[in-house]
C-alpha positions as CSV (number, residue, x, y, z in Angstrom):
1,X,-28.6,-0.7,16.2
2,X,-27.7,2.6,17.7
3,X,-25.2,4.8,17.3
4,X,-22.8,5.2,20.0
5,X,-20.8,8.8,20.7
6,X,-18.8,8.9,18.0
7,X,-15.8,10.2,20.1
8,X,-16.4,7.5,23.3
9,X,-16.4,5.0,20.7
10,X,-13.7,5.2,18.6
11,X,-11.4,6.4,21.8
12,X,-12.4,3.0,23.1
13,X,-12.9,0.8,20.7
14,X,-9.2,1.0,18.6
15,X,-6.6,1.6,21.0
16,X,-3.5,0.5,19.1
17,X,-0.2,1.0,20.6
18,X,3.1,0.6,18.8
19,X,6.1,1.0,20.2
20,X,8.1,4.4,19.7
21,X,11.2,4.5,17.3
22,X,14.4,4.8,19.1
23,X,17.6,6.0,17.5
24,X,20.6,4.7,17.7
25,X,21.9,6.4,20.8
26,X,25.9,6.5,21.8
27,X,27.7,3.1,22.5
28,X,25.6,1.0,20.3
29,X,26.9,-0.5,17.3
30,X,26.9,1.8,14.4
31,X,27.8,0.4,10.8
32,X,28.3,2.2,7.3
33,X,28.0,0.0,4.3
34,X,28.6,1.4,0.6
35,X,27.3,-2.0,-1.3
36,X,25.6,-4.9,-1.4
37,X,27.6,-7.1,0.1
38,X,28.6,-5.4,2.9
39,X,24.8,-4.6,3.5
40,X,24.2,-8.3,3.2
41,X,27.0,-8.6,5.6
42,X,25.9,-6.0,8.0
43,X,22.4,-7.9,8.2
44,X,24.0,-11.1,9.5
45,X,26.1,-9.8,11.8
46,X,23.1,-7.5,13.4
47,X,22.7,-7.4,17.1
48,X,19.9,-5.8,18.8
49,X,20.6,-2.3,18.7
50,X,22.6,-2.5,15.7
51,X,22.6,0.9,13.3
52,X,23.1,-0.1,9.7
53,X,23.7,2.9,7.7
54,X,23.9,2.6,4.0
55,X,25.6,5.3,2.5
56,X,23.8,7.3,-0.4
57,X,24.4,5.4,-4.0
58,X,23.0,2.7,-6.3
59,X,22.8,-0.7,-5.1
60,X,21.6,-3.5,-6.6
61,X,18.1,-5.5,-5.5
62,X,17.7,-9.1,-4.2
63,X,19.0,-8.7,-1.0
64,X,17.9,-11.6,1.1
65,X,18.3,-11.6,5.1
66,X,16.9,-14.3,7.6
67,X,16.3,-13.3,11.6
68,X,17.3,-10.3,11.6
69,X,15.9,-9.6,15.0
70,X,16.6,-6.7,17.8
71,X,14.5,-6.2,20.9
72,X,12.3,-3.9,22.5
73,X,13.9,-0.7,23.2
74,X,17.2,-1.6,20.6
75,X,15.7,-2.9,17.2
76,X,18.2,-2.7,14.4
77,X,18.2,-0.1,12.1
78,X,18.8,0.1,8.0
79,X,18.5,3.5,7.3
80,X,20.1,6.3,4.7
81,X,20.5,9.9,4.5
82,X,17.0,11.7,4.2
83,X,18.2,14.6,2.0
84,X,20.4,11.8,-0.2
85,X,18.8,8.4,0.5
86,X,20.2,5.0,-1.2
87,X,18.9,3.5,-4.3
88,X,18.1,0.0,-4.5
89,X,17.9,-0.8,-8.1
90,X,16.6,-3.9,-9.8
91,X,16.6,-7.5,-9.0
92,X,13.1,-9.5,-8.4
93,X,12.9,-8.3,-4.8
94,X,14.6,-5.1,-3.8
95,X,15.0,-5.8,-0.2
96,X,13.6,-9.2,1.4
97,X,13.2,-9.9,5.2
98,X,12.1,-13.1,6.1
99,X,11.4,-13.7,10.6
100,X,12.8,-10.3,11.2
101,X,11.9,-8.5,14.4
102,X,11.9,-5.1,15.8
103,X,13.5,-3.9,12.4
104,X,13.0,0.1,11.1
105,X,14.1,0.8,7.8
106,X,13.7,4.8,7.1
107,X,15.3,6.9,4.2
108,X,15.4,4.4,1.3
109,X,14.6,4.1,-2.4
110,X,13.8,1.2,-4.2
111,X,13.0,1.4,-7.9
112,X,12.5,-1.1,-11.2
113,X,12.2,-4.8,-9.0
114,X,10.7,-7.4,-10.7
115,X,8.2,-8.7,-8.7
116,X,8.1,-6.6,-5.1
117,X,10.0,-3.7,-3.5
118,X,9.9,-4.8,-0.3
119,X,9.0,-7.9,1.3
120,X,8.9,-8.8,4.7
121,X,7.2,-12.3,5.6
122,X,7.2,-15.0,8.6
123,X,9.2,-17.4,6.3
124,X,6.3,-20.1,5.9
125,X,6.7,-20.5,10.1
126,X,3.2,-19.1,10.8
127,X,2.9,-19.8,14.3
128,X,6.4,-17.1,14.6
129,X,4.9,-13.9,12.8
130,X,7.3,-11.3,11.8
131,X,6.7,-8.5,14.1
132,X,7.4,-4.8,15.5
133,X,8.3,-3.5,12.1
134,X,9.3,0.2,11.0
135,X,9.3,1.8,7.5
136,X,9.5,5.1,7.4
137,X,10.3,7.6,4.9
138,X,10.6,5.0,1.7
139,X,10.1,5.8,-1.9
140,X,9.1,2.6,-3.9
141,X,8.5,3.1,-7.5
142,X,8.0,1.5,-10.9
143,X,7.6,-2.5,-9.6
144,X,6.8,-5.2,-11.8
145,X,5.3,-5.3,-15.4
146,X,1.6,-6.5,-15.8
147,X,0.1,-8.2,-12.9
148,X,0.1,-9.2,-9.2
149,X,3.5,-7.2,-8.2
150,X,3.8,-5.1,-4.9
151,X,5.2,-1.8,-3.6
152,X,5.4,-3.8,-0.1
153,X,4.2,-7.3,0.6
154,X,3.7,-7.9,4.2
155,X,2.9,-11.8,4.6
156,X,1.9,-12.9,8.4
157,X,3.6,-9.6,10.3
158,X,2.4,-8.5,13.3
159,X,2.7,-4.7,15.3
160,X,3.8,-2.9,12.1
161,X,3.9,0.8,11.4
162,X,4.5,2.5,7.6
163,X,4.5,6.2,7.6
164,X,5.7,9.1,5.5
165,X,6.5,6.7,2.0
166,X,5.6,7.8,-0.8
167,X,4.6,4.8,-3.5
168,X,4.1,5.1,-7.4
169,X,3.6,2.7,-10.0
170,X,3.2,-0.9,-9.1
171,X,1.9,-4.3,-11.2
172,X,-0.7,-2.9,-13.5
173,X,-4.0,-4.9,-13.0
174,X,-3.7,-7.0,-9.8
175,X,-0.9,-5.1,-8.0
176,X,-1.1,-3.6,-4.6
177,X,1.3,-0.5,-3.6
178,X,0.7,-2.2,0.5
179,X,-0.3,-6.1,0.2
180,X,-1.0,-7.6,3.3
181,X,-1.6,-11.0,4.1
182,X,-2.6,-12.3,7.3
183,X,-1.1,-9.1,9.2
184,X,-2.1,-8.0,12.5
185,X,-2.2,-4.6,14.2
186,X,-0.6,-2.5,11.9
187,X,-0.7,1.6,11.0
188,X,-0.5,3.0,7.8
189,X,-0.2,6.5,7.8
190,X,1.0,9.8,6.3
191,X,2.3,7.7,2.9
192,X,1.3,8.9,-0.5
193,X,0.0,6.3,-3.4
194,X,0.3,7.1,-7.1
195,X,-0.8,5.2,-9.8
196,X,-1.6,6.3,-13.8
197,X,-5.0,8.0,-14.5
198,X,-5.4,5.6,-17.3
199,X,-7.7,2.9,-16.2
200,X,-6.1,0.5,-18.3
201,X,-2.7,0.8,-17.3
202,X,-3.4,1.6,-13.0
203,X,-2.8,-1.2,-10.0
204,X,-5.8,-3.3,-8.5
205,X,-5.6,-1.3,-5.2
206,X,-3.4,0.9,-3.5
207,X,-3.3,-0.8,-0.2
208,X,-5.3,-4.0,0.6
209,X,-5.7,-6.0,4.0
210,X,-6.7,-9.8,3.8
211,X,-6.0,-13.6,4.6
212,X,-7.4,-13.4,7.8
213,X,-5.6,-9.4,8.9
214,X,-7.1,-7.7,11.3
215,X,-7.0,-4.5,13.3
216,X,-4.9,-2.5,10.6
217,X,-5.5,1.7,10.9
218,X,-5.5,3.4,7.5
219,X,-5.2,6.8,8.1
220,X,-4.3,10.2,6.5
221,X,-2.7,9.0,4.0
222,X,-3.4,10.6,0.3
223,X,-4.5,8.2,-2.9
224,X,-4.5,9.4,-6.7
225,X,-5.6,7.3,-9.5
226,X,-4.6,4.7,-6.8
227,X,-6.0,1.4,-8.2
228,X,-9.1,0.2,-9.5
229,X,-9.7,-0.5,-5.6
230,X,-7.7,2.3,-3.5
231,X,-8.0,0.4,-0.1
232,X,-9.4,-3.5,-0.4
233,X,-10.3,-4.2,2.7
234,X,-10.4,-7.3,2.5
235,X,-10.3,-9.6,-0.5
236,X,-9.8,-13.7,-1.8
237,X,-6.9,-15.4,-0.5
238,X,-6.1,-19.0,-0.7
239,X,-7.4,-21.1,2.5
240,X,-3.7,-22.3,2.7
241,X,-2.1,-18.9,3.1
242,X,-4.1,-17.7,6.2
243,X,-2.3,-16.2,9.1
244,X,-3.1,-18.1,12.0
245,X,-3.6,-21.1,9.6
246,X,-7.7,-21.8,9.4
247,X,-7.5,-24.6,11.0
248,X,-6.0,-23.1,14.3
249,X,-9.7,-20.1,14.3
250,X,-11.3,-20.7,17.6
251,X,-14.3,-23.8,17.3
252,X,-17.4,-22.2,15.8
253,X,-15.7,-18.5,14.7
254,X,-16.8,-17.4,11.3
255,X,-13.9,-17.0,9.1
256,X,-13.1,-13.7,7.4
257,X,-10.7,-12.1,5.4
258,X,-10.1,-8.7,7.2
259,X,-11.7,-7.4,10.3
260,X,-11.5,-4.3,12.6
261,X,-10.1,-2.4,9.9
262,X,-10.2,1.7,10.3
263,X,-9.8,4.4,7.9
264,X,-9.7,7.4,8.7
265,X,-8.9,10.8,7.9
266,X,-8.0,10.4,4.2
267,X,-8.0,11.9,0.9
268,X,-9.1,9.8,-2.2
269,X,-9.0,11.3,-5.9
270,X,-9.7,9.6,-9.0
271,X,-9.8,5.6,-9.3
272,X,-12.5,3.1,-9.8
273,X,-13.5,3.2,-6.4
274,X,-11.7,4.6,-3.0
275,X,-13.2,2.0,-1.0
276,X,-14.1,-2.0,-1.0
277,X,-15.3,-4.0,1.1
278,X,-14.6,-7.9,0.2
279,X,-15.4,-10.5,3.0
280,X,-14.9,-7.9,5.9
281,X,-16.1,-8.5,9.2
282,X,-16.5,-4.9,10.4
283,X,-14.4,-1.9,9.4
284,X,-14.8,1.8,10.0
285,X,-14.6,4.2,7.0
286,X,-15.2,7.6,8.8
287,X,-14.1,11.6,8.0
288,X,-12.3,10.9,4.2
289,X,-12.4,12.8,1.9
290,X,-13.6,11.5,-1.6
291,X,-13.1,13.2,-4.8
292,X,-14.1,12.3,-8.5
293,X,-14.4,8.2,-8.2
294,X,-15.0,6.7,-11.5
295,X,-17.5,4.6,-10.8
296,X,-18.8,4.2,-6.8
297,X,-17.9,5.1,-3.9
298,X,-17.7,2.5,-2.5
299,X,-18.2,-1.9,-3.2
300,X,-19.5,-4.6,-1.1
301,X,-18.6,-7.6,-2.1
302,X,-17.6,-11.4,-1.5
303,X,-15.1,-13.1,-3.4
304,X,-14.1,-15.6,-1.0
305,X,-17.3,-17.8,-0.8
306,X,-15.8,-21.3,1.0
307,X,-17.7,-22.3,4.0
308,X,-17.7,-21.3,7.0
309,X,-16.6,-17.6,6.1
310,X,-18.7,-14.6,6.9
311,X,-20.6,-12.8,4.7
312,X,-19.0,-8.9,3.8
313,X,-21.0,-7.1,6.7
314,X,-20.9,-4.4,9.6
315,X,-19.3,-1.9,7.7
316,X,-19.7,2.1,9.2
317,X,-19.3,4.9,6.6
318,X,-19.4,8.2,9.0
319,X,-18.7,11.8,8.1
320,X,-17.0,11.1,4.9
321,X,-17.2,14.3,2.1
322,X,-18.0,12.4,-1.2
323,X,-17.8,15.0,-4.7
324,X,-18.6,13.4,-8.2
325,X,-19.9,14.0,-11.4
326,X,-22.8,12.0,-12.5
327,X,-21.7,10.6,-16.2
328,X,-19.3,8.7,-13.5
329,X,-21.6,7.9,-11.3
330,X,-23.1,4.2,-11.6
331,X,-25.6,2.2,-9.2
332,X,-26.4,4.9,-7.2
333,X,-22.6,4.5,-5.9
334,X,-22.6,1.4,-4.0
335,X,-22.2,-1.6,-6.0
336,X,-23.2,-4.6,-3.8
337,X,-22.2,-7.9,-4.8
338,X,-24.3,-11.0,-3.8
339,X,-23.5,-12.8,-0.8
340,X,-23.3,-10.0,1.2
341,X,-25.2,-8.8,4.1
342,X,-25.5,-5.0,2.5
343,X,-28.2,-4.2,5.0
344,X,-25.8,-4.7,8.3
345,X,-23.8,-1.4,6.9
346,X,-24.4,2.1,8.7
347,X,-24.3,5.3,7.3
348,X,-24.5,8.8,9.3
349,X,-23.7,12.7,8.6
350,X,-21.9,12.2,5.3
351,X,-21.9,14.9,2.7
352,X,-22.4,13.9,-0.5
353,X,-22.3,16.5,-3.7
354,X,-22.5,15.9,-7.2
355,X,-20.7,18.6,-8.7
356,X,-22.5,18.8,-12.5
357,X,-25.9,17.7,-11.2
358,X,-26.6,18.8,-7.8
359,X,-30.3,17.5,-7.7
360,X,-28.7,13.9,-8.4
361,X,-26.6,14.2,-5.1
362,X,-28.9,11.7,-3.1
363,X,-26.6,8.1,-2.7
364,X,-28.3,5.1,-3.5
365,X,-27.4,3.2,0.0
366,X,-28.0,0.1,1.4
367,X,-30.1,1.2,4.4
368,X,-30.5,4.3,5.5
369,X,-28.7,7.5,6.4
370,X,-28.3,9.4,9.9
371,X,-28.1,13.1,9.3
372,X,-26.7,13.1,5.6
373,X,-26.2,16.2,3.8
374,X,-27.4,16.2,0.0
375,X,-26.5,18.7,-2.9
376,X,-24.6,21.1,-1.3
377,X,-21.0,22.1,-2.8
378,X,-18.8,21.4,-0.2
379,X,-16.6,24.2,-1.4
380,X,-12.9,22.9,-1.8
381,X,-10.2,25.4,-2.1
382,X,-9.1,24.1,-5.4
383,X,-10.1,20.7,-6.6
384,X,-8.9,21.0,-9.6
385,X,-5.1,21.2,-8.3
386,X,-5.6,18.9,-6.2
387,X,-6.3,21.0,-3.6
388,X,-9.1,19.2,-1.2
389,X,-8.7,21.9,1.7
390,X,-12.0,23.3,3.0
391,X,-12.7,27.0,2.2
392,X,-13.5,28.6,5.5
393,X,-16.9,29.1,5.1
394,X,-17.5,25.2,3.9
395,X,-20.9,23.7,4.8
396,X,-18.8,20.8,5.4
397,X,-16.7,21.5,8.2
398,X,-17.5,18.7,10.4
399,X,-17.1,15.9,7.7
400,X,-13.9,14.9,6.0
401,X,-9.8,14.4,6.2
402,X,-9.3,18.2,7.8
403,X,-12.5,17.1,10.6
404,X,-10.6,14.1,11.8
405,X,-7.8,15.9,12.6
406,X,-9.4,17.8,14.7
407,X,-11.5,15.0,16.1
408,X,-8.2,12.9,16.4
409,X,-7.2,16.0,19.3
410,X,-9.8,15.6,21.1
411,X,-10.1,12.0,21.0
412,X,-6.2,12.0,21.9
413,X,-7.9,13.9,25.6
414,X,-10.4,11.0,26.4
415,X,-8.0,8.5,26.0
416,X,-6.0,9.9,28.7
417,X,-9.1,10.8,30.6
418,X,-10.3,6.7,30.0
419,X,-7.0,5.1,29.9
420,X,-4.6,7.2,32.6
């Protein structure tokens, strides 16, 4: 297969368009709540272009609200004071919308829930996804002991953006800080994942796309010690909680648990691996920047093995910066799982460095590379900080988080060239 123009094809090939957040403007219904109750309250009563502000304060978790819906151009809004934002404390779910749509919900804190932060889900109606959702500017922390508990769990939700929230600490083992289950174009960008450096005590992943999702962006966004997986894309779902149910896949369509998945632009530090790829019908991992995995770089794998289902394949790592050390380093840095189809993934221009070892720099991939770059210290302005920026005279300018920025400009100017 050839490679395409990088820039043509990824101006082309993703175009996801969201609709822009609007504010509640003057003469729409503004409401201030200052508990639970009259939060709950506010929720039923919510007309489109309803403003729900909840006054700064503790508040207490497992609050439930059923079709909540606004429209395009006047969803409804839950949101708190940036520089003082609302705590939602306790309870099994913090906050739980079931059929919403267009809902935003900006400038809240949820901490100590039982079993999820947030949860937004269709209700069980799967043919009526929740859709056009907002969060913005959340802080989600400390959710669930041991096991499969969730920052947010996003269950059949379609046209969904999460930006700017920063997530620590969720269900040690199996957790995810974003869980998504048969979602569909979605953006995840600008939020922050935390987890411990202990790899006993972190979360299975960080963010993680499957049950049948597909065209989800993952972009510049910043993991540490985020999960034994820091983005599963993909993973094993039961066949009875796929969004559009399996049954309902066009005649003779492979099944798969994620597809057109992007990530871009990232940075990655610590954690088993930064990257997954579990019964994934195509994704695009291009300009991150990867510092000090544990074990690989990446993982190709297939836990979902039912019939019909597609084998992990068509994955494209491009222009990625990858730093280890080599007592962390296992399998060459690709563990491939069987049942896969390892040889359909694409490699090209990535800068690999192996910081106590240089000579040992060379991956052990799949198939081969396009233009790699091999042993060559990609010179960080302070990795040890934390600080991934590039030093101005880095061999390594074209490759990584701080390239796709600049790529995203330009890309940003073929659009409009293409699409206006």
């Amino acid at each position: 297969m050839k490679f395409c123009n990088r820039r043509l094809f990824s101006a082309v090939a993703f175009c996801l368009v969201l609709p822009s957040t609007i504010a509640a403007q003057q003469g729409e219904n503004v409401v201030t709540v200052r508990d639970s109750e009259q939060l709950r309250t506010a929720l039923r009563a919510a007309k489109p272009g309803t403003h729900i502000r909840v006054a700064p304060g503790e508040y207490r978790g497992d609050i439930y609200a059923q079709n909540v819906q606004g429209t395009a151009g006047k969803p409804i809004i839950v949101a708190g004071d940036a520089n003082n934002p609302p705590v939602f404390k306790g309870g099994n779910v913090g906050l739980h919308f079931a059929e919403a749509a267009h809902v935003e919900l900006h400038n809240l804190k949820f901490t100590d829930a039982a079993v999820n932060g947030i949860s937004i889900d269709d209700g069980g109606t799967f043919e009526t996804p929740a859709h056009h959702i907002v969060l913005r500017n959340l802080q989600i922390s400390d959710i669930g002991p041991n096991g499969n508990h969730d920052g947010i769990k996003l269950s059949g939700v379609d046209d969904f953006r999460i930006e700017g929230c920063r997530i620590e600490r969720w269900g040690i083992g199996s957790g995810s800080g974003i869980d998504m289950v048969g979602c569909h174009r979605g953006v995840i960008e600008n939020n922050t994942f935390l987890h411990e450096k202990d790899a006993k005590r972190t979360g299975g992943n960080a963010v993680q796309t499957k049950g049948g999702s597909r065209d989800i962006a993952i972009r510049r966004n910043r993991f540490e010690n985020a999960g034994q997986r820091a983005i599963n894309i993909g993973g094993s779902t039961g066949l009875q909680f796929f969004r559009p149910p399996l049954n309902q896949w066009p005649q003779g369509e492979e099944k798969y648990e994620a597809k057109n998945i992007r990530v871009e632009g990232n940075t990655f530090i610590g954690g088993m691996t930064p990257l997954a790829f579990v019964g994934v019908d195509g994704a695009v991992v291009r300009f991150n920047t990867i510092y000090s995995p544990q074990r690989w770089a990446m993982r190709i794998l297939q836990e979902n093995t039912e019939p019909g289902f597609a084998p992990s394949r068509n994955g494209l790592f491009f222009d990625n910066i990858v730093v280890f050390r080599s007592e962390q380093w296992i399998e060459g840095g690709v563990n491939i799982g069987p049942k896969t189809q390892p040889q359909s993934f694409q490699f090209a221009r990535n800068f690999w460095f192996c910081e106590d070892a240089p000579q040992r720099s060379l991956p052990l991939l799949p198939s081969p590379e396009i233009g790699g770059a091999y042993g060559t210290d990609p010179l960080f302005q302070n990795a040890e900080a934390g600080d991934l920026r590039l030093k101005p005279d880095s061999p390594a300018r074209k490759a990584g988080a701080k390239a796709w920025l600049d790529e995203e400009k330009i890309e940003r100017n073929i659009k409009r060239q293409i699409f206006n």
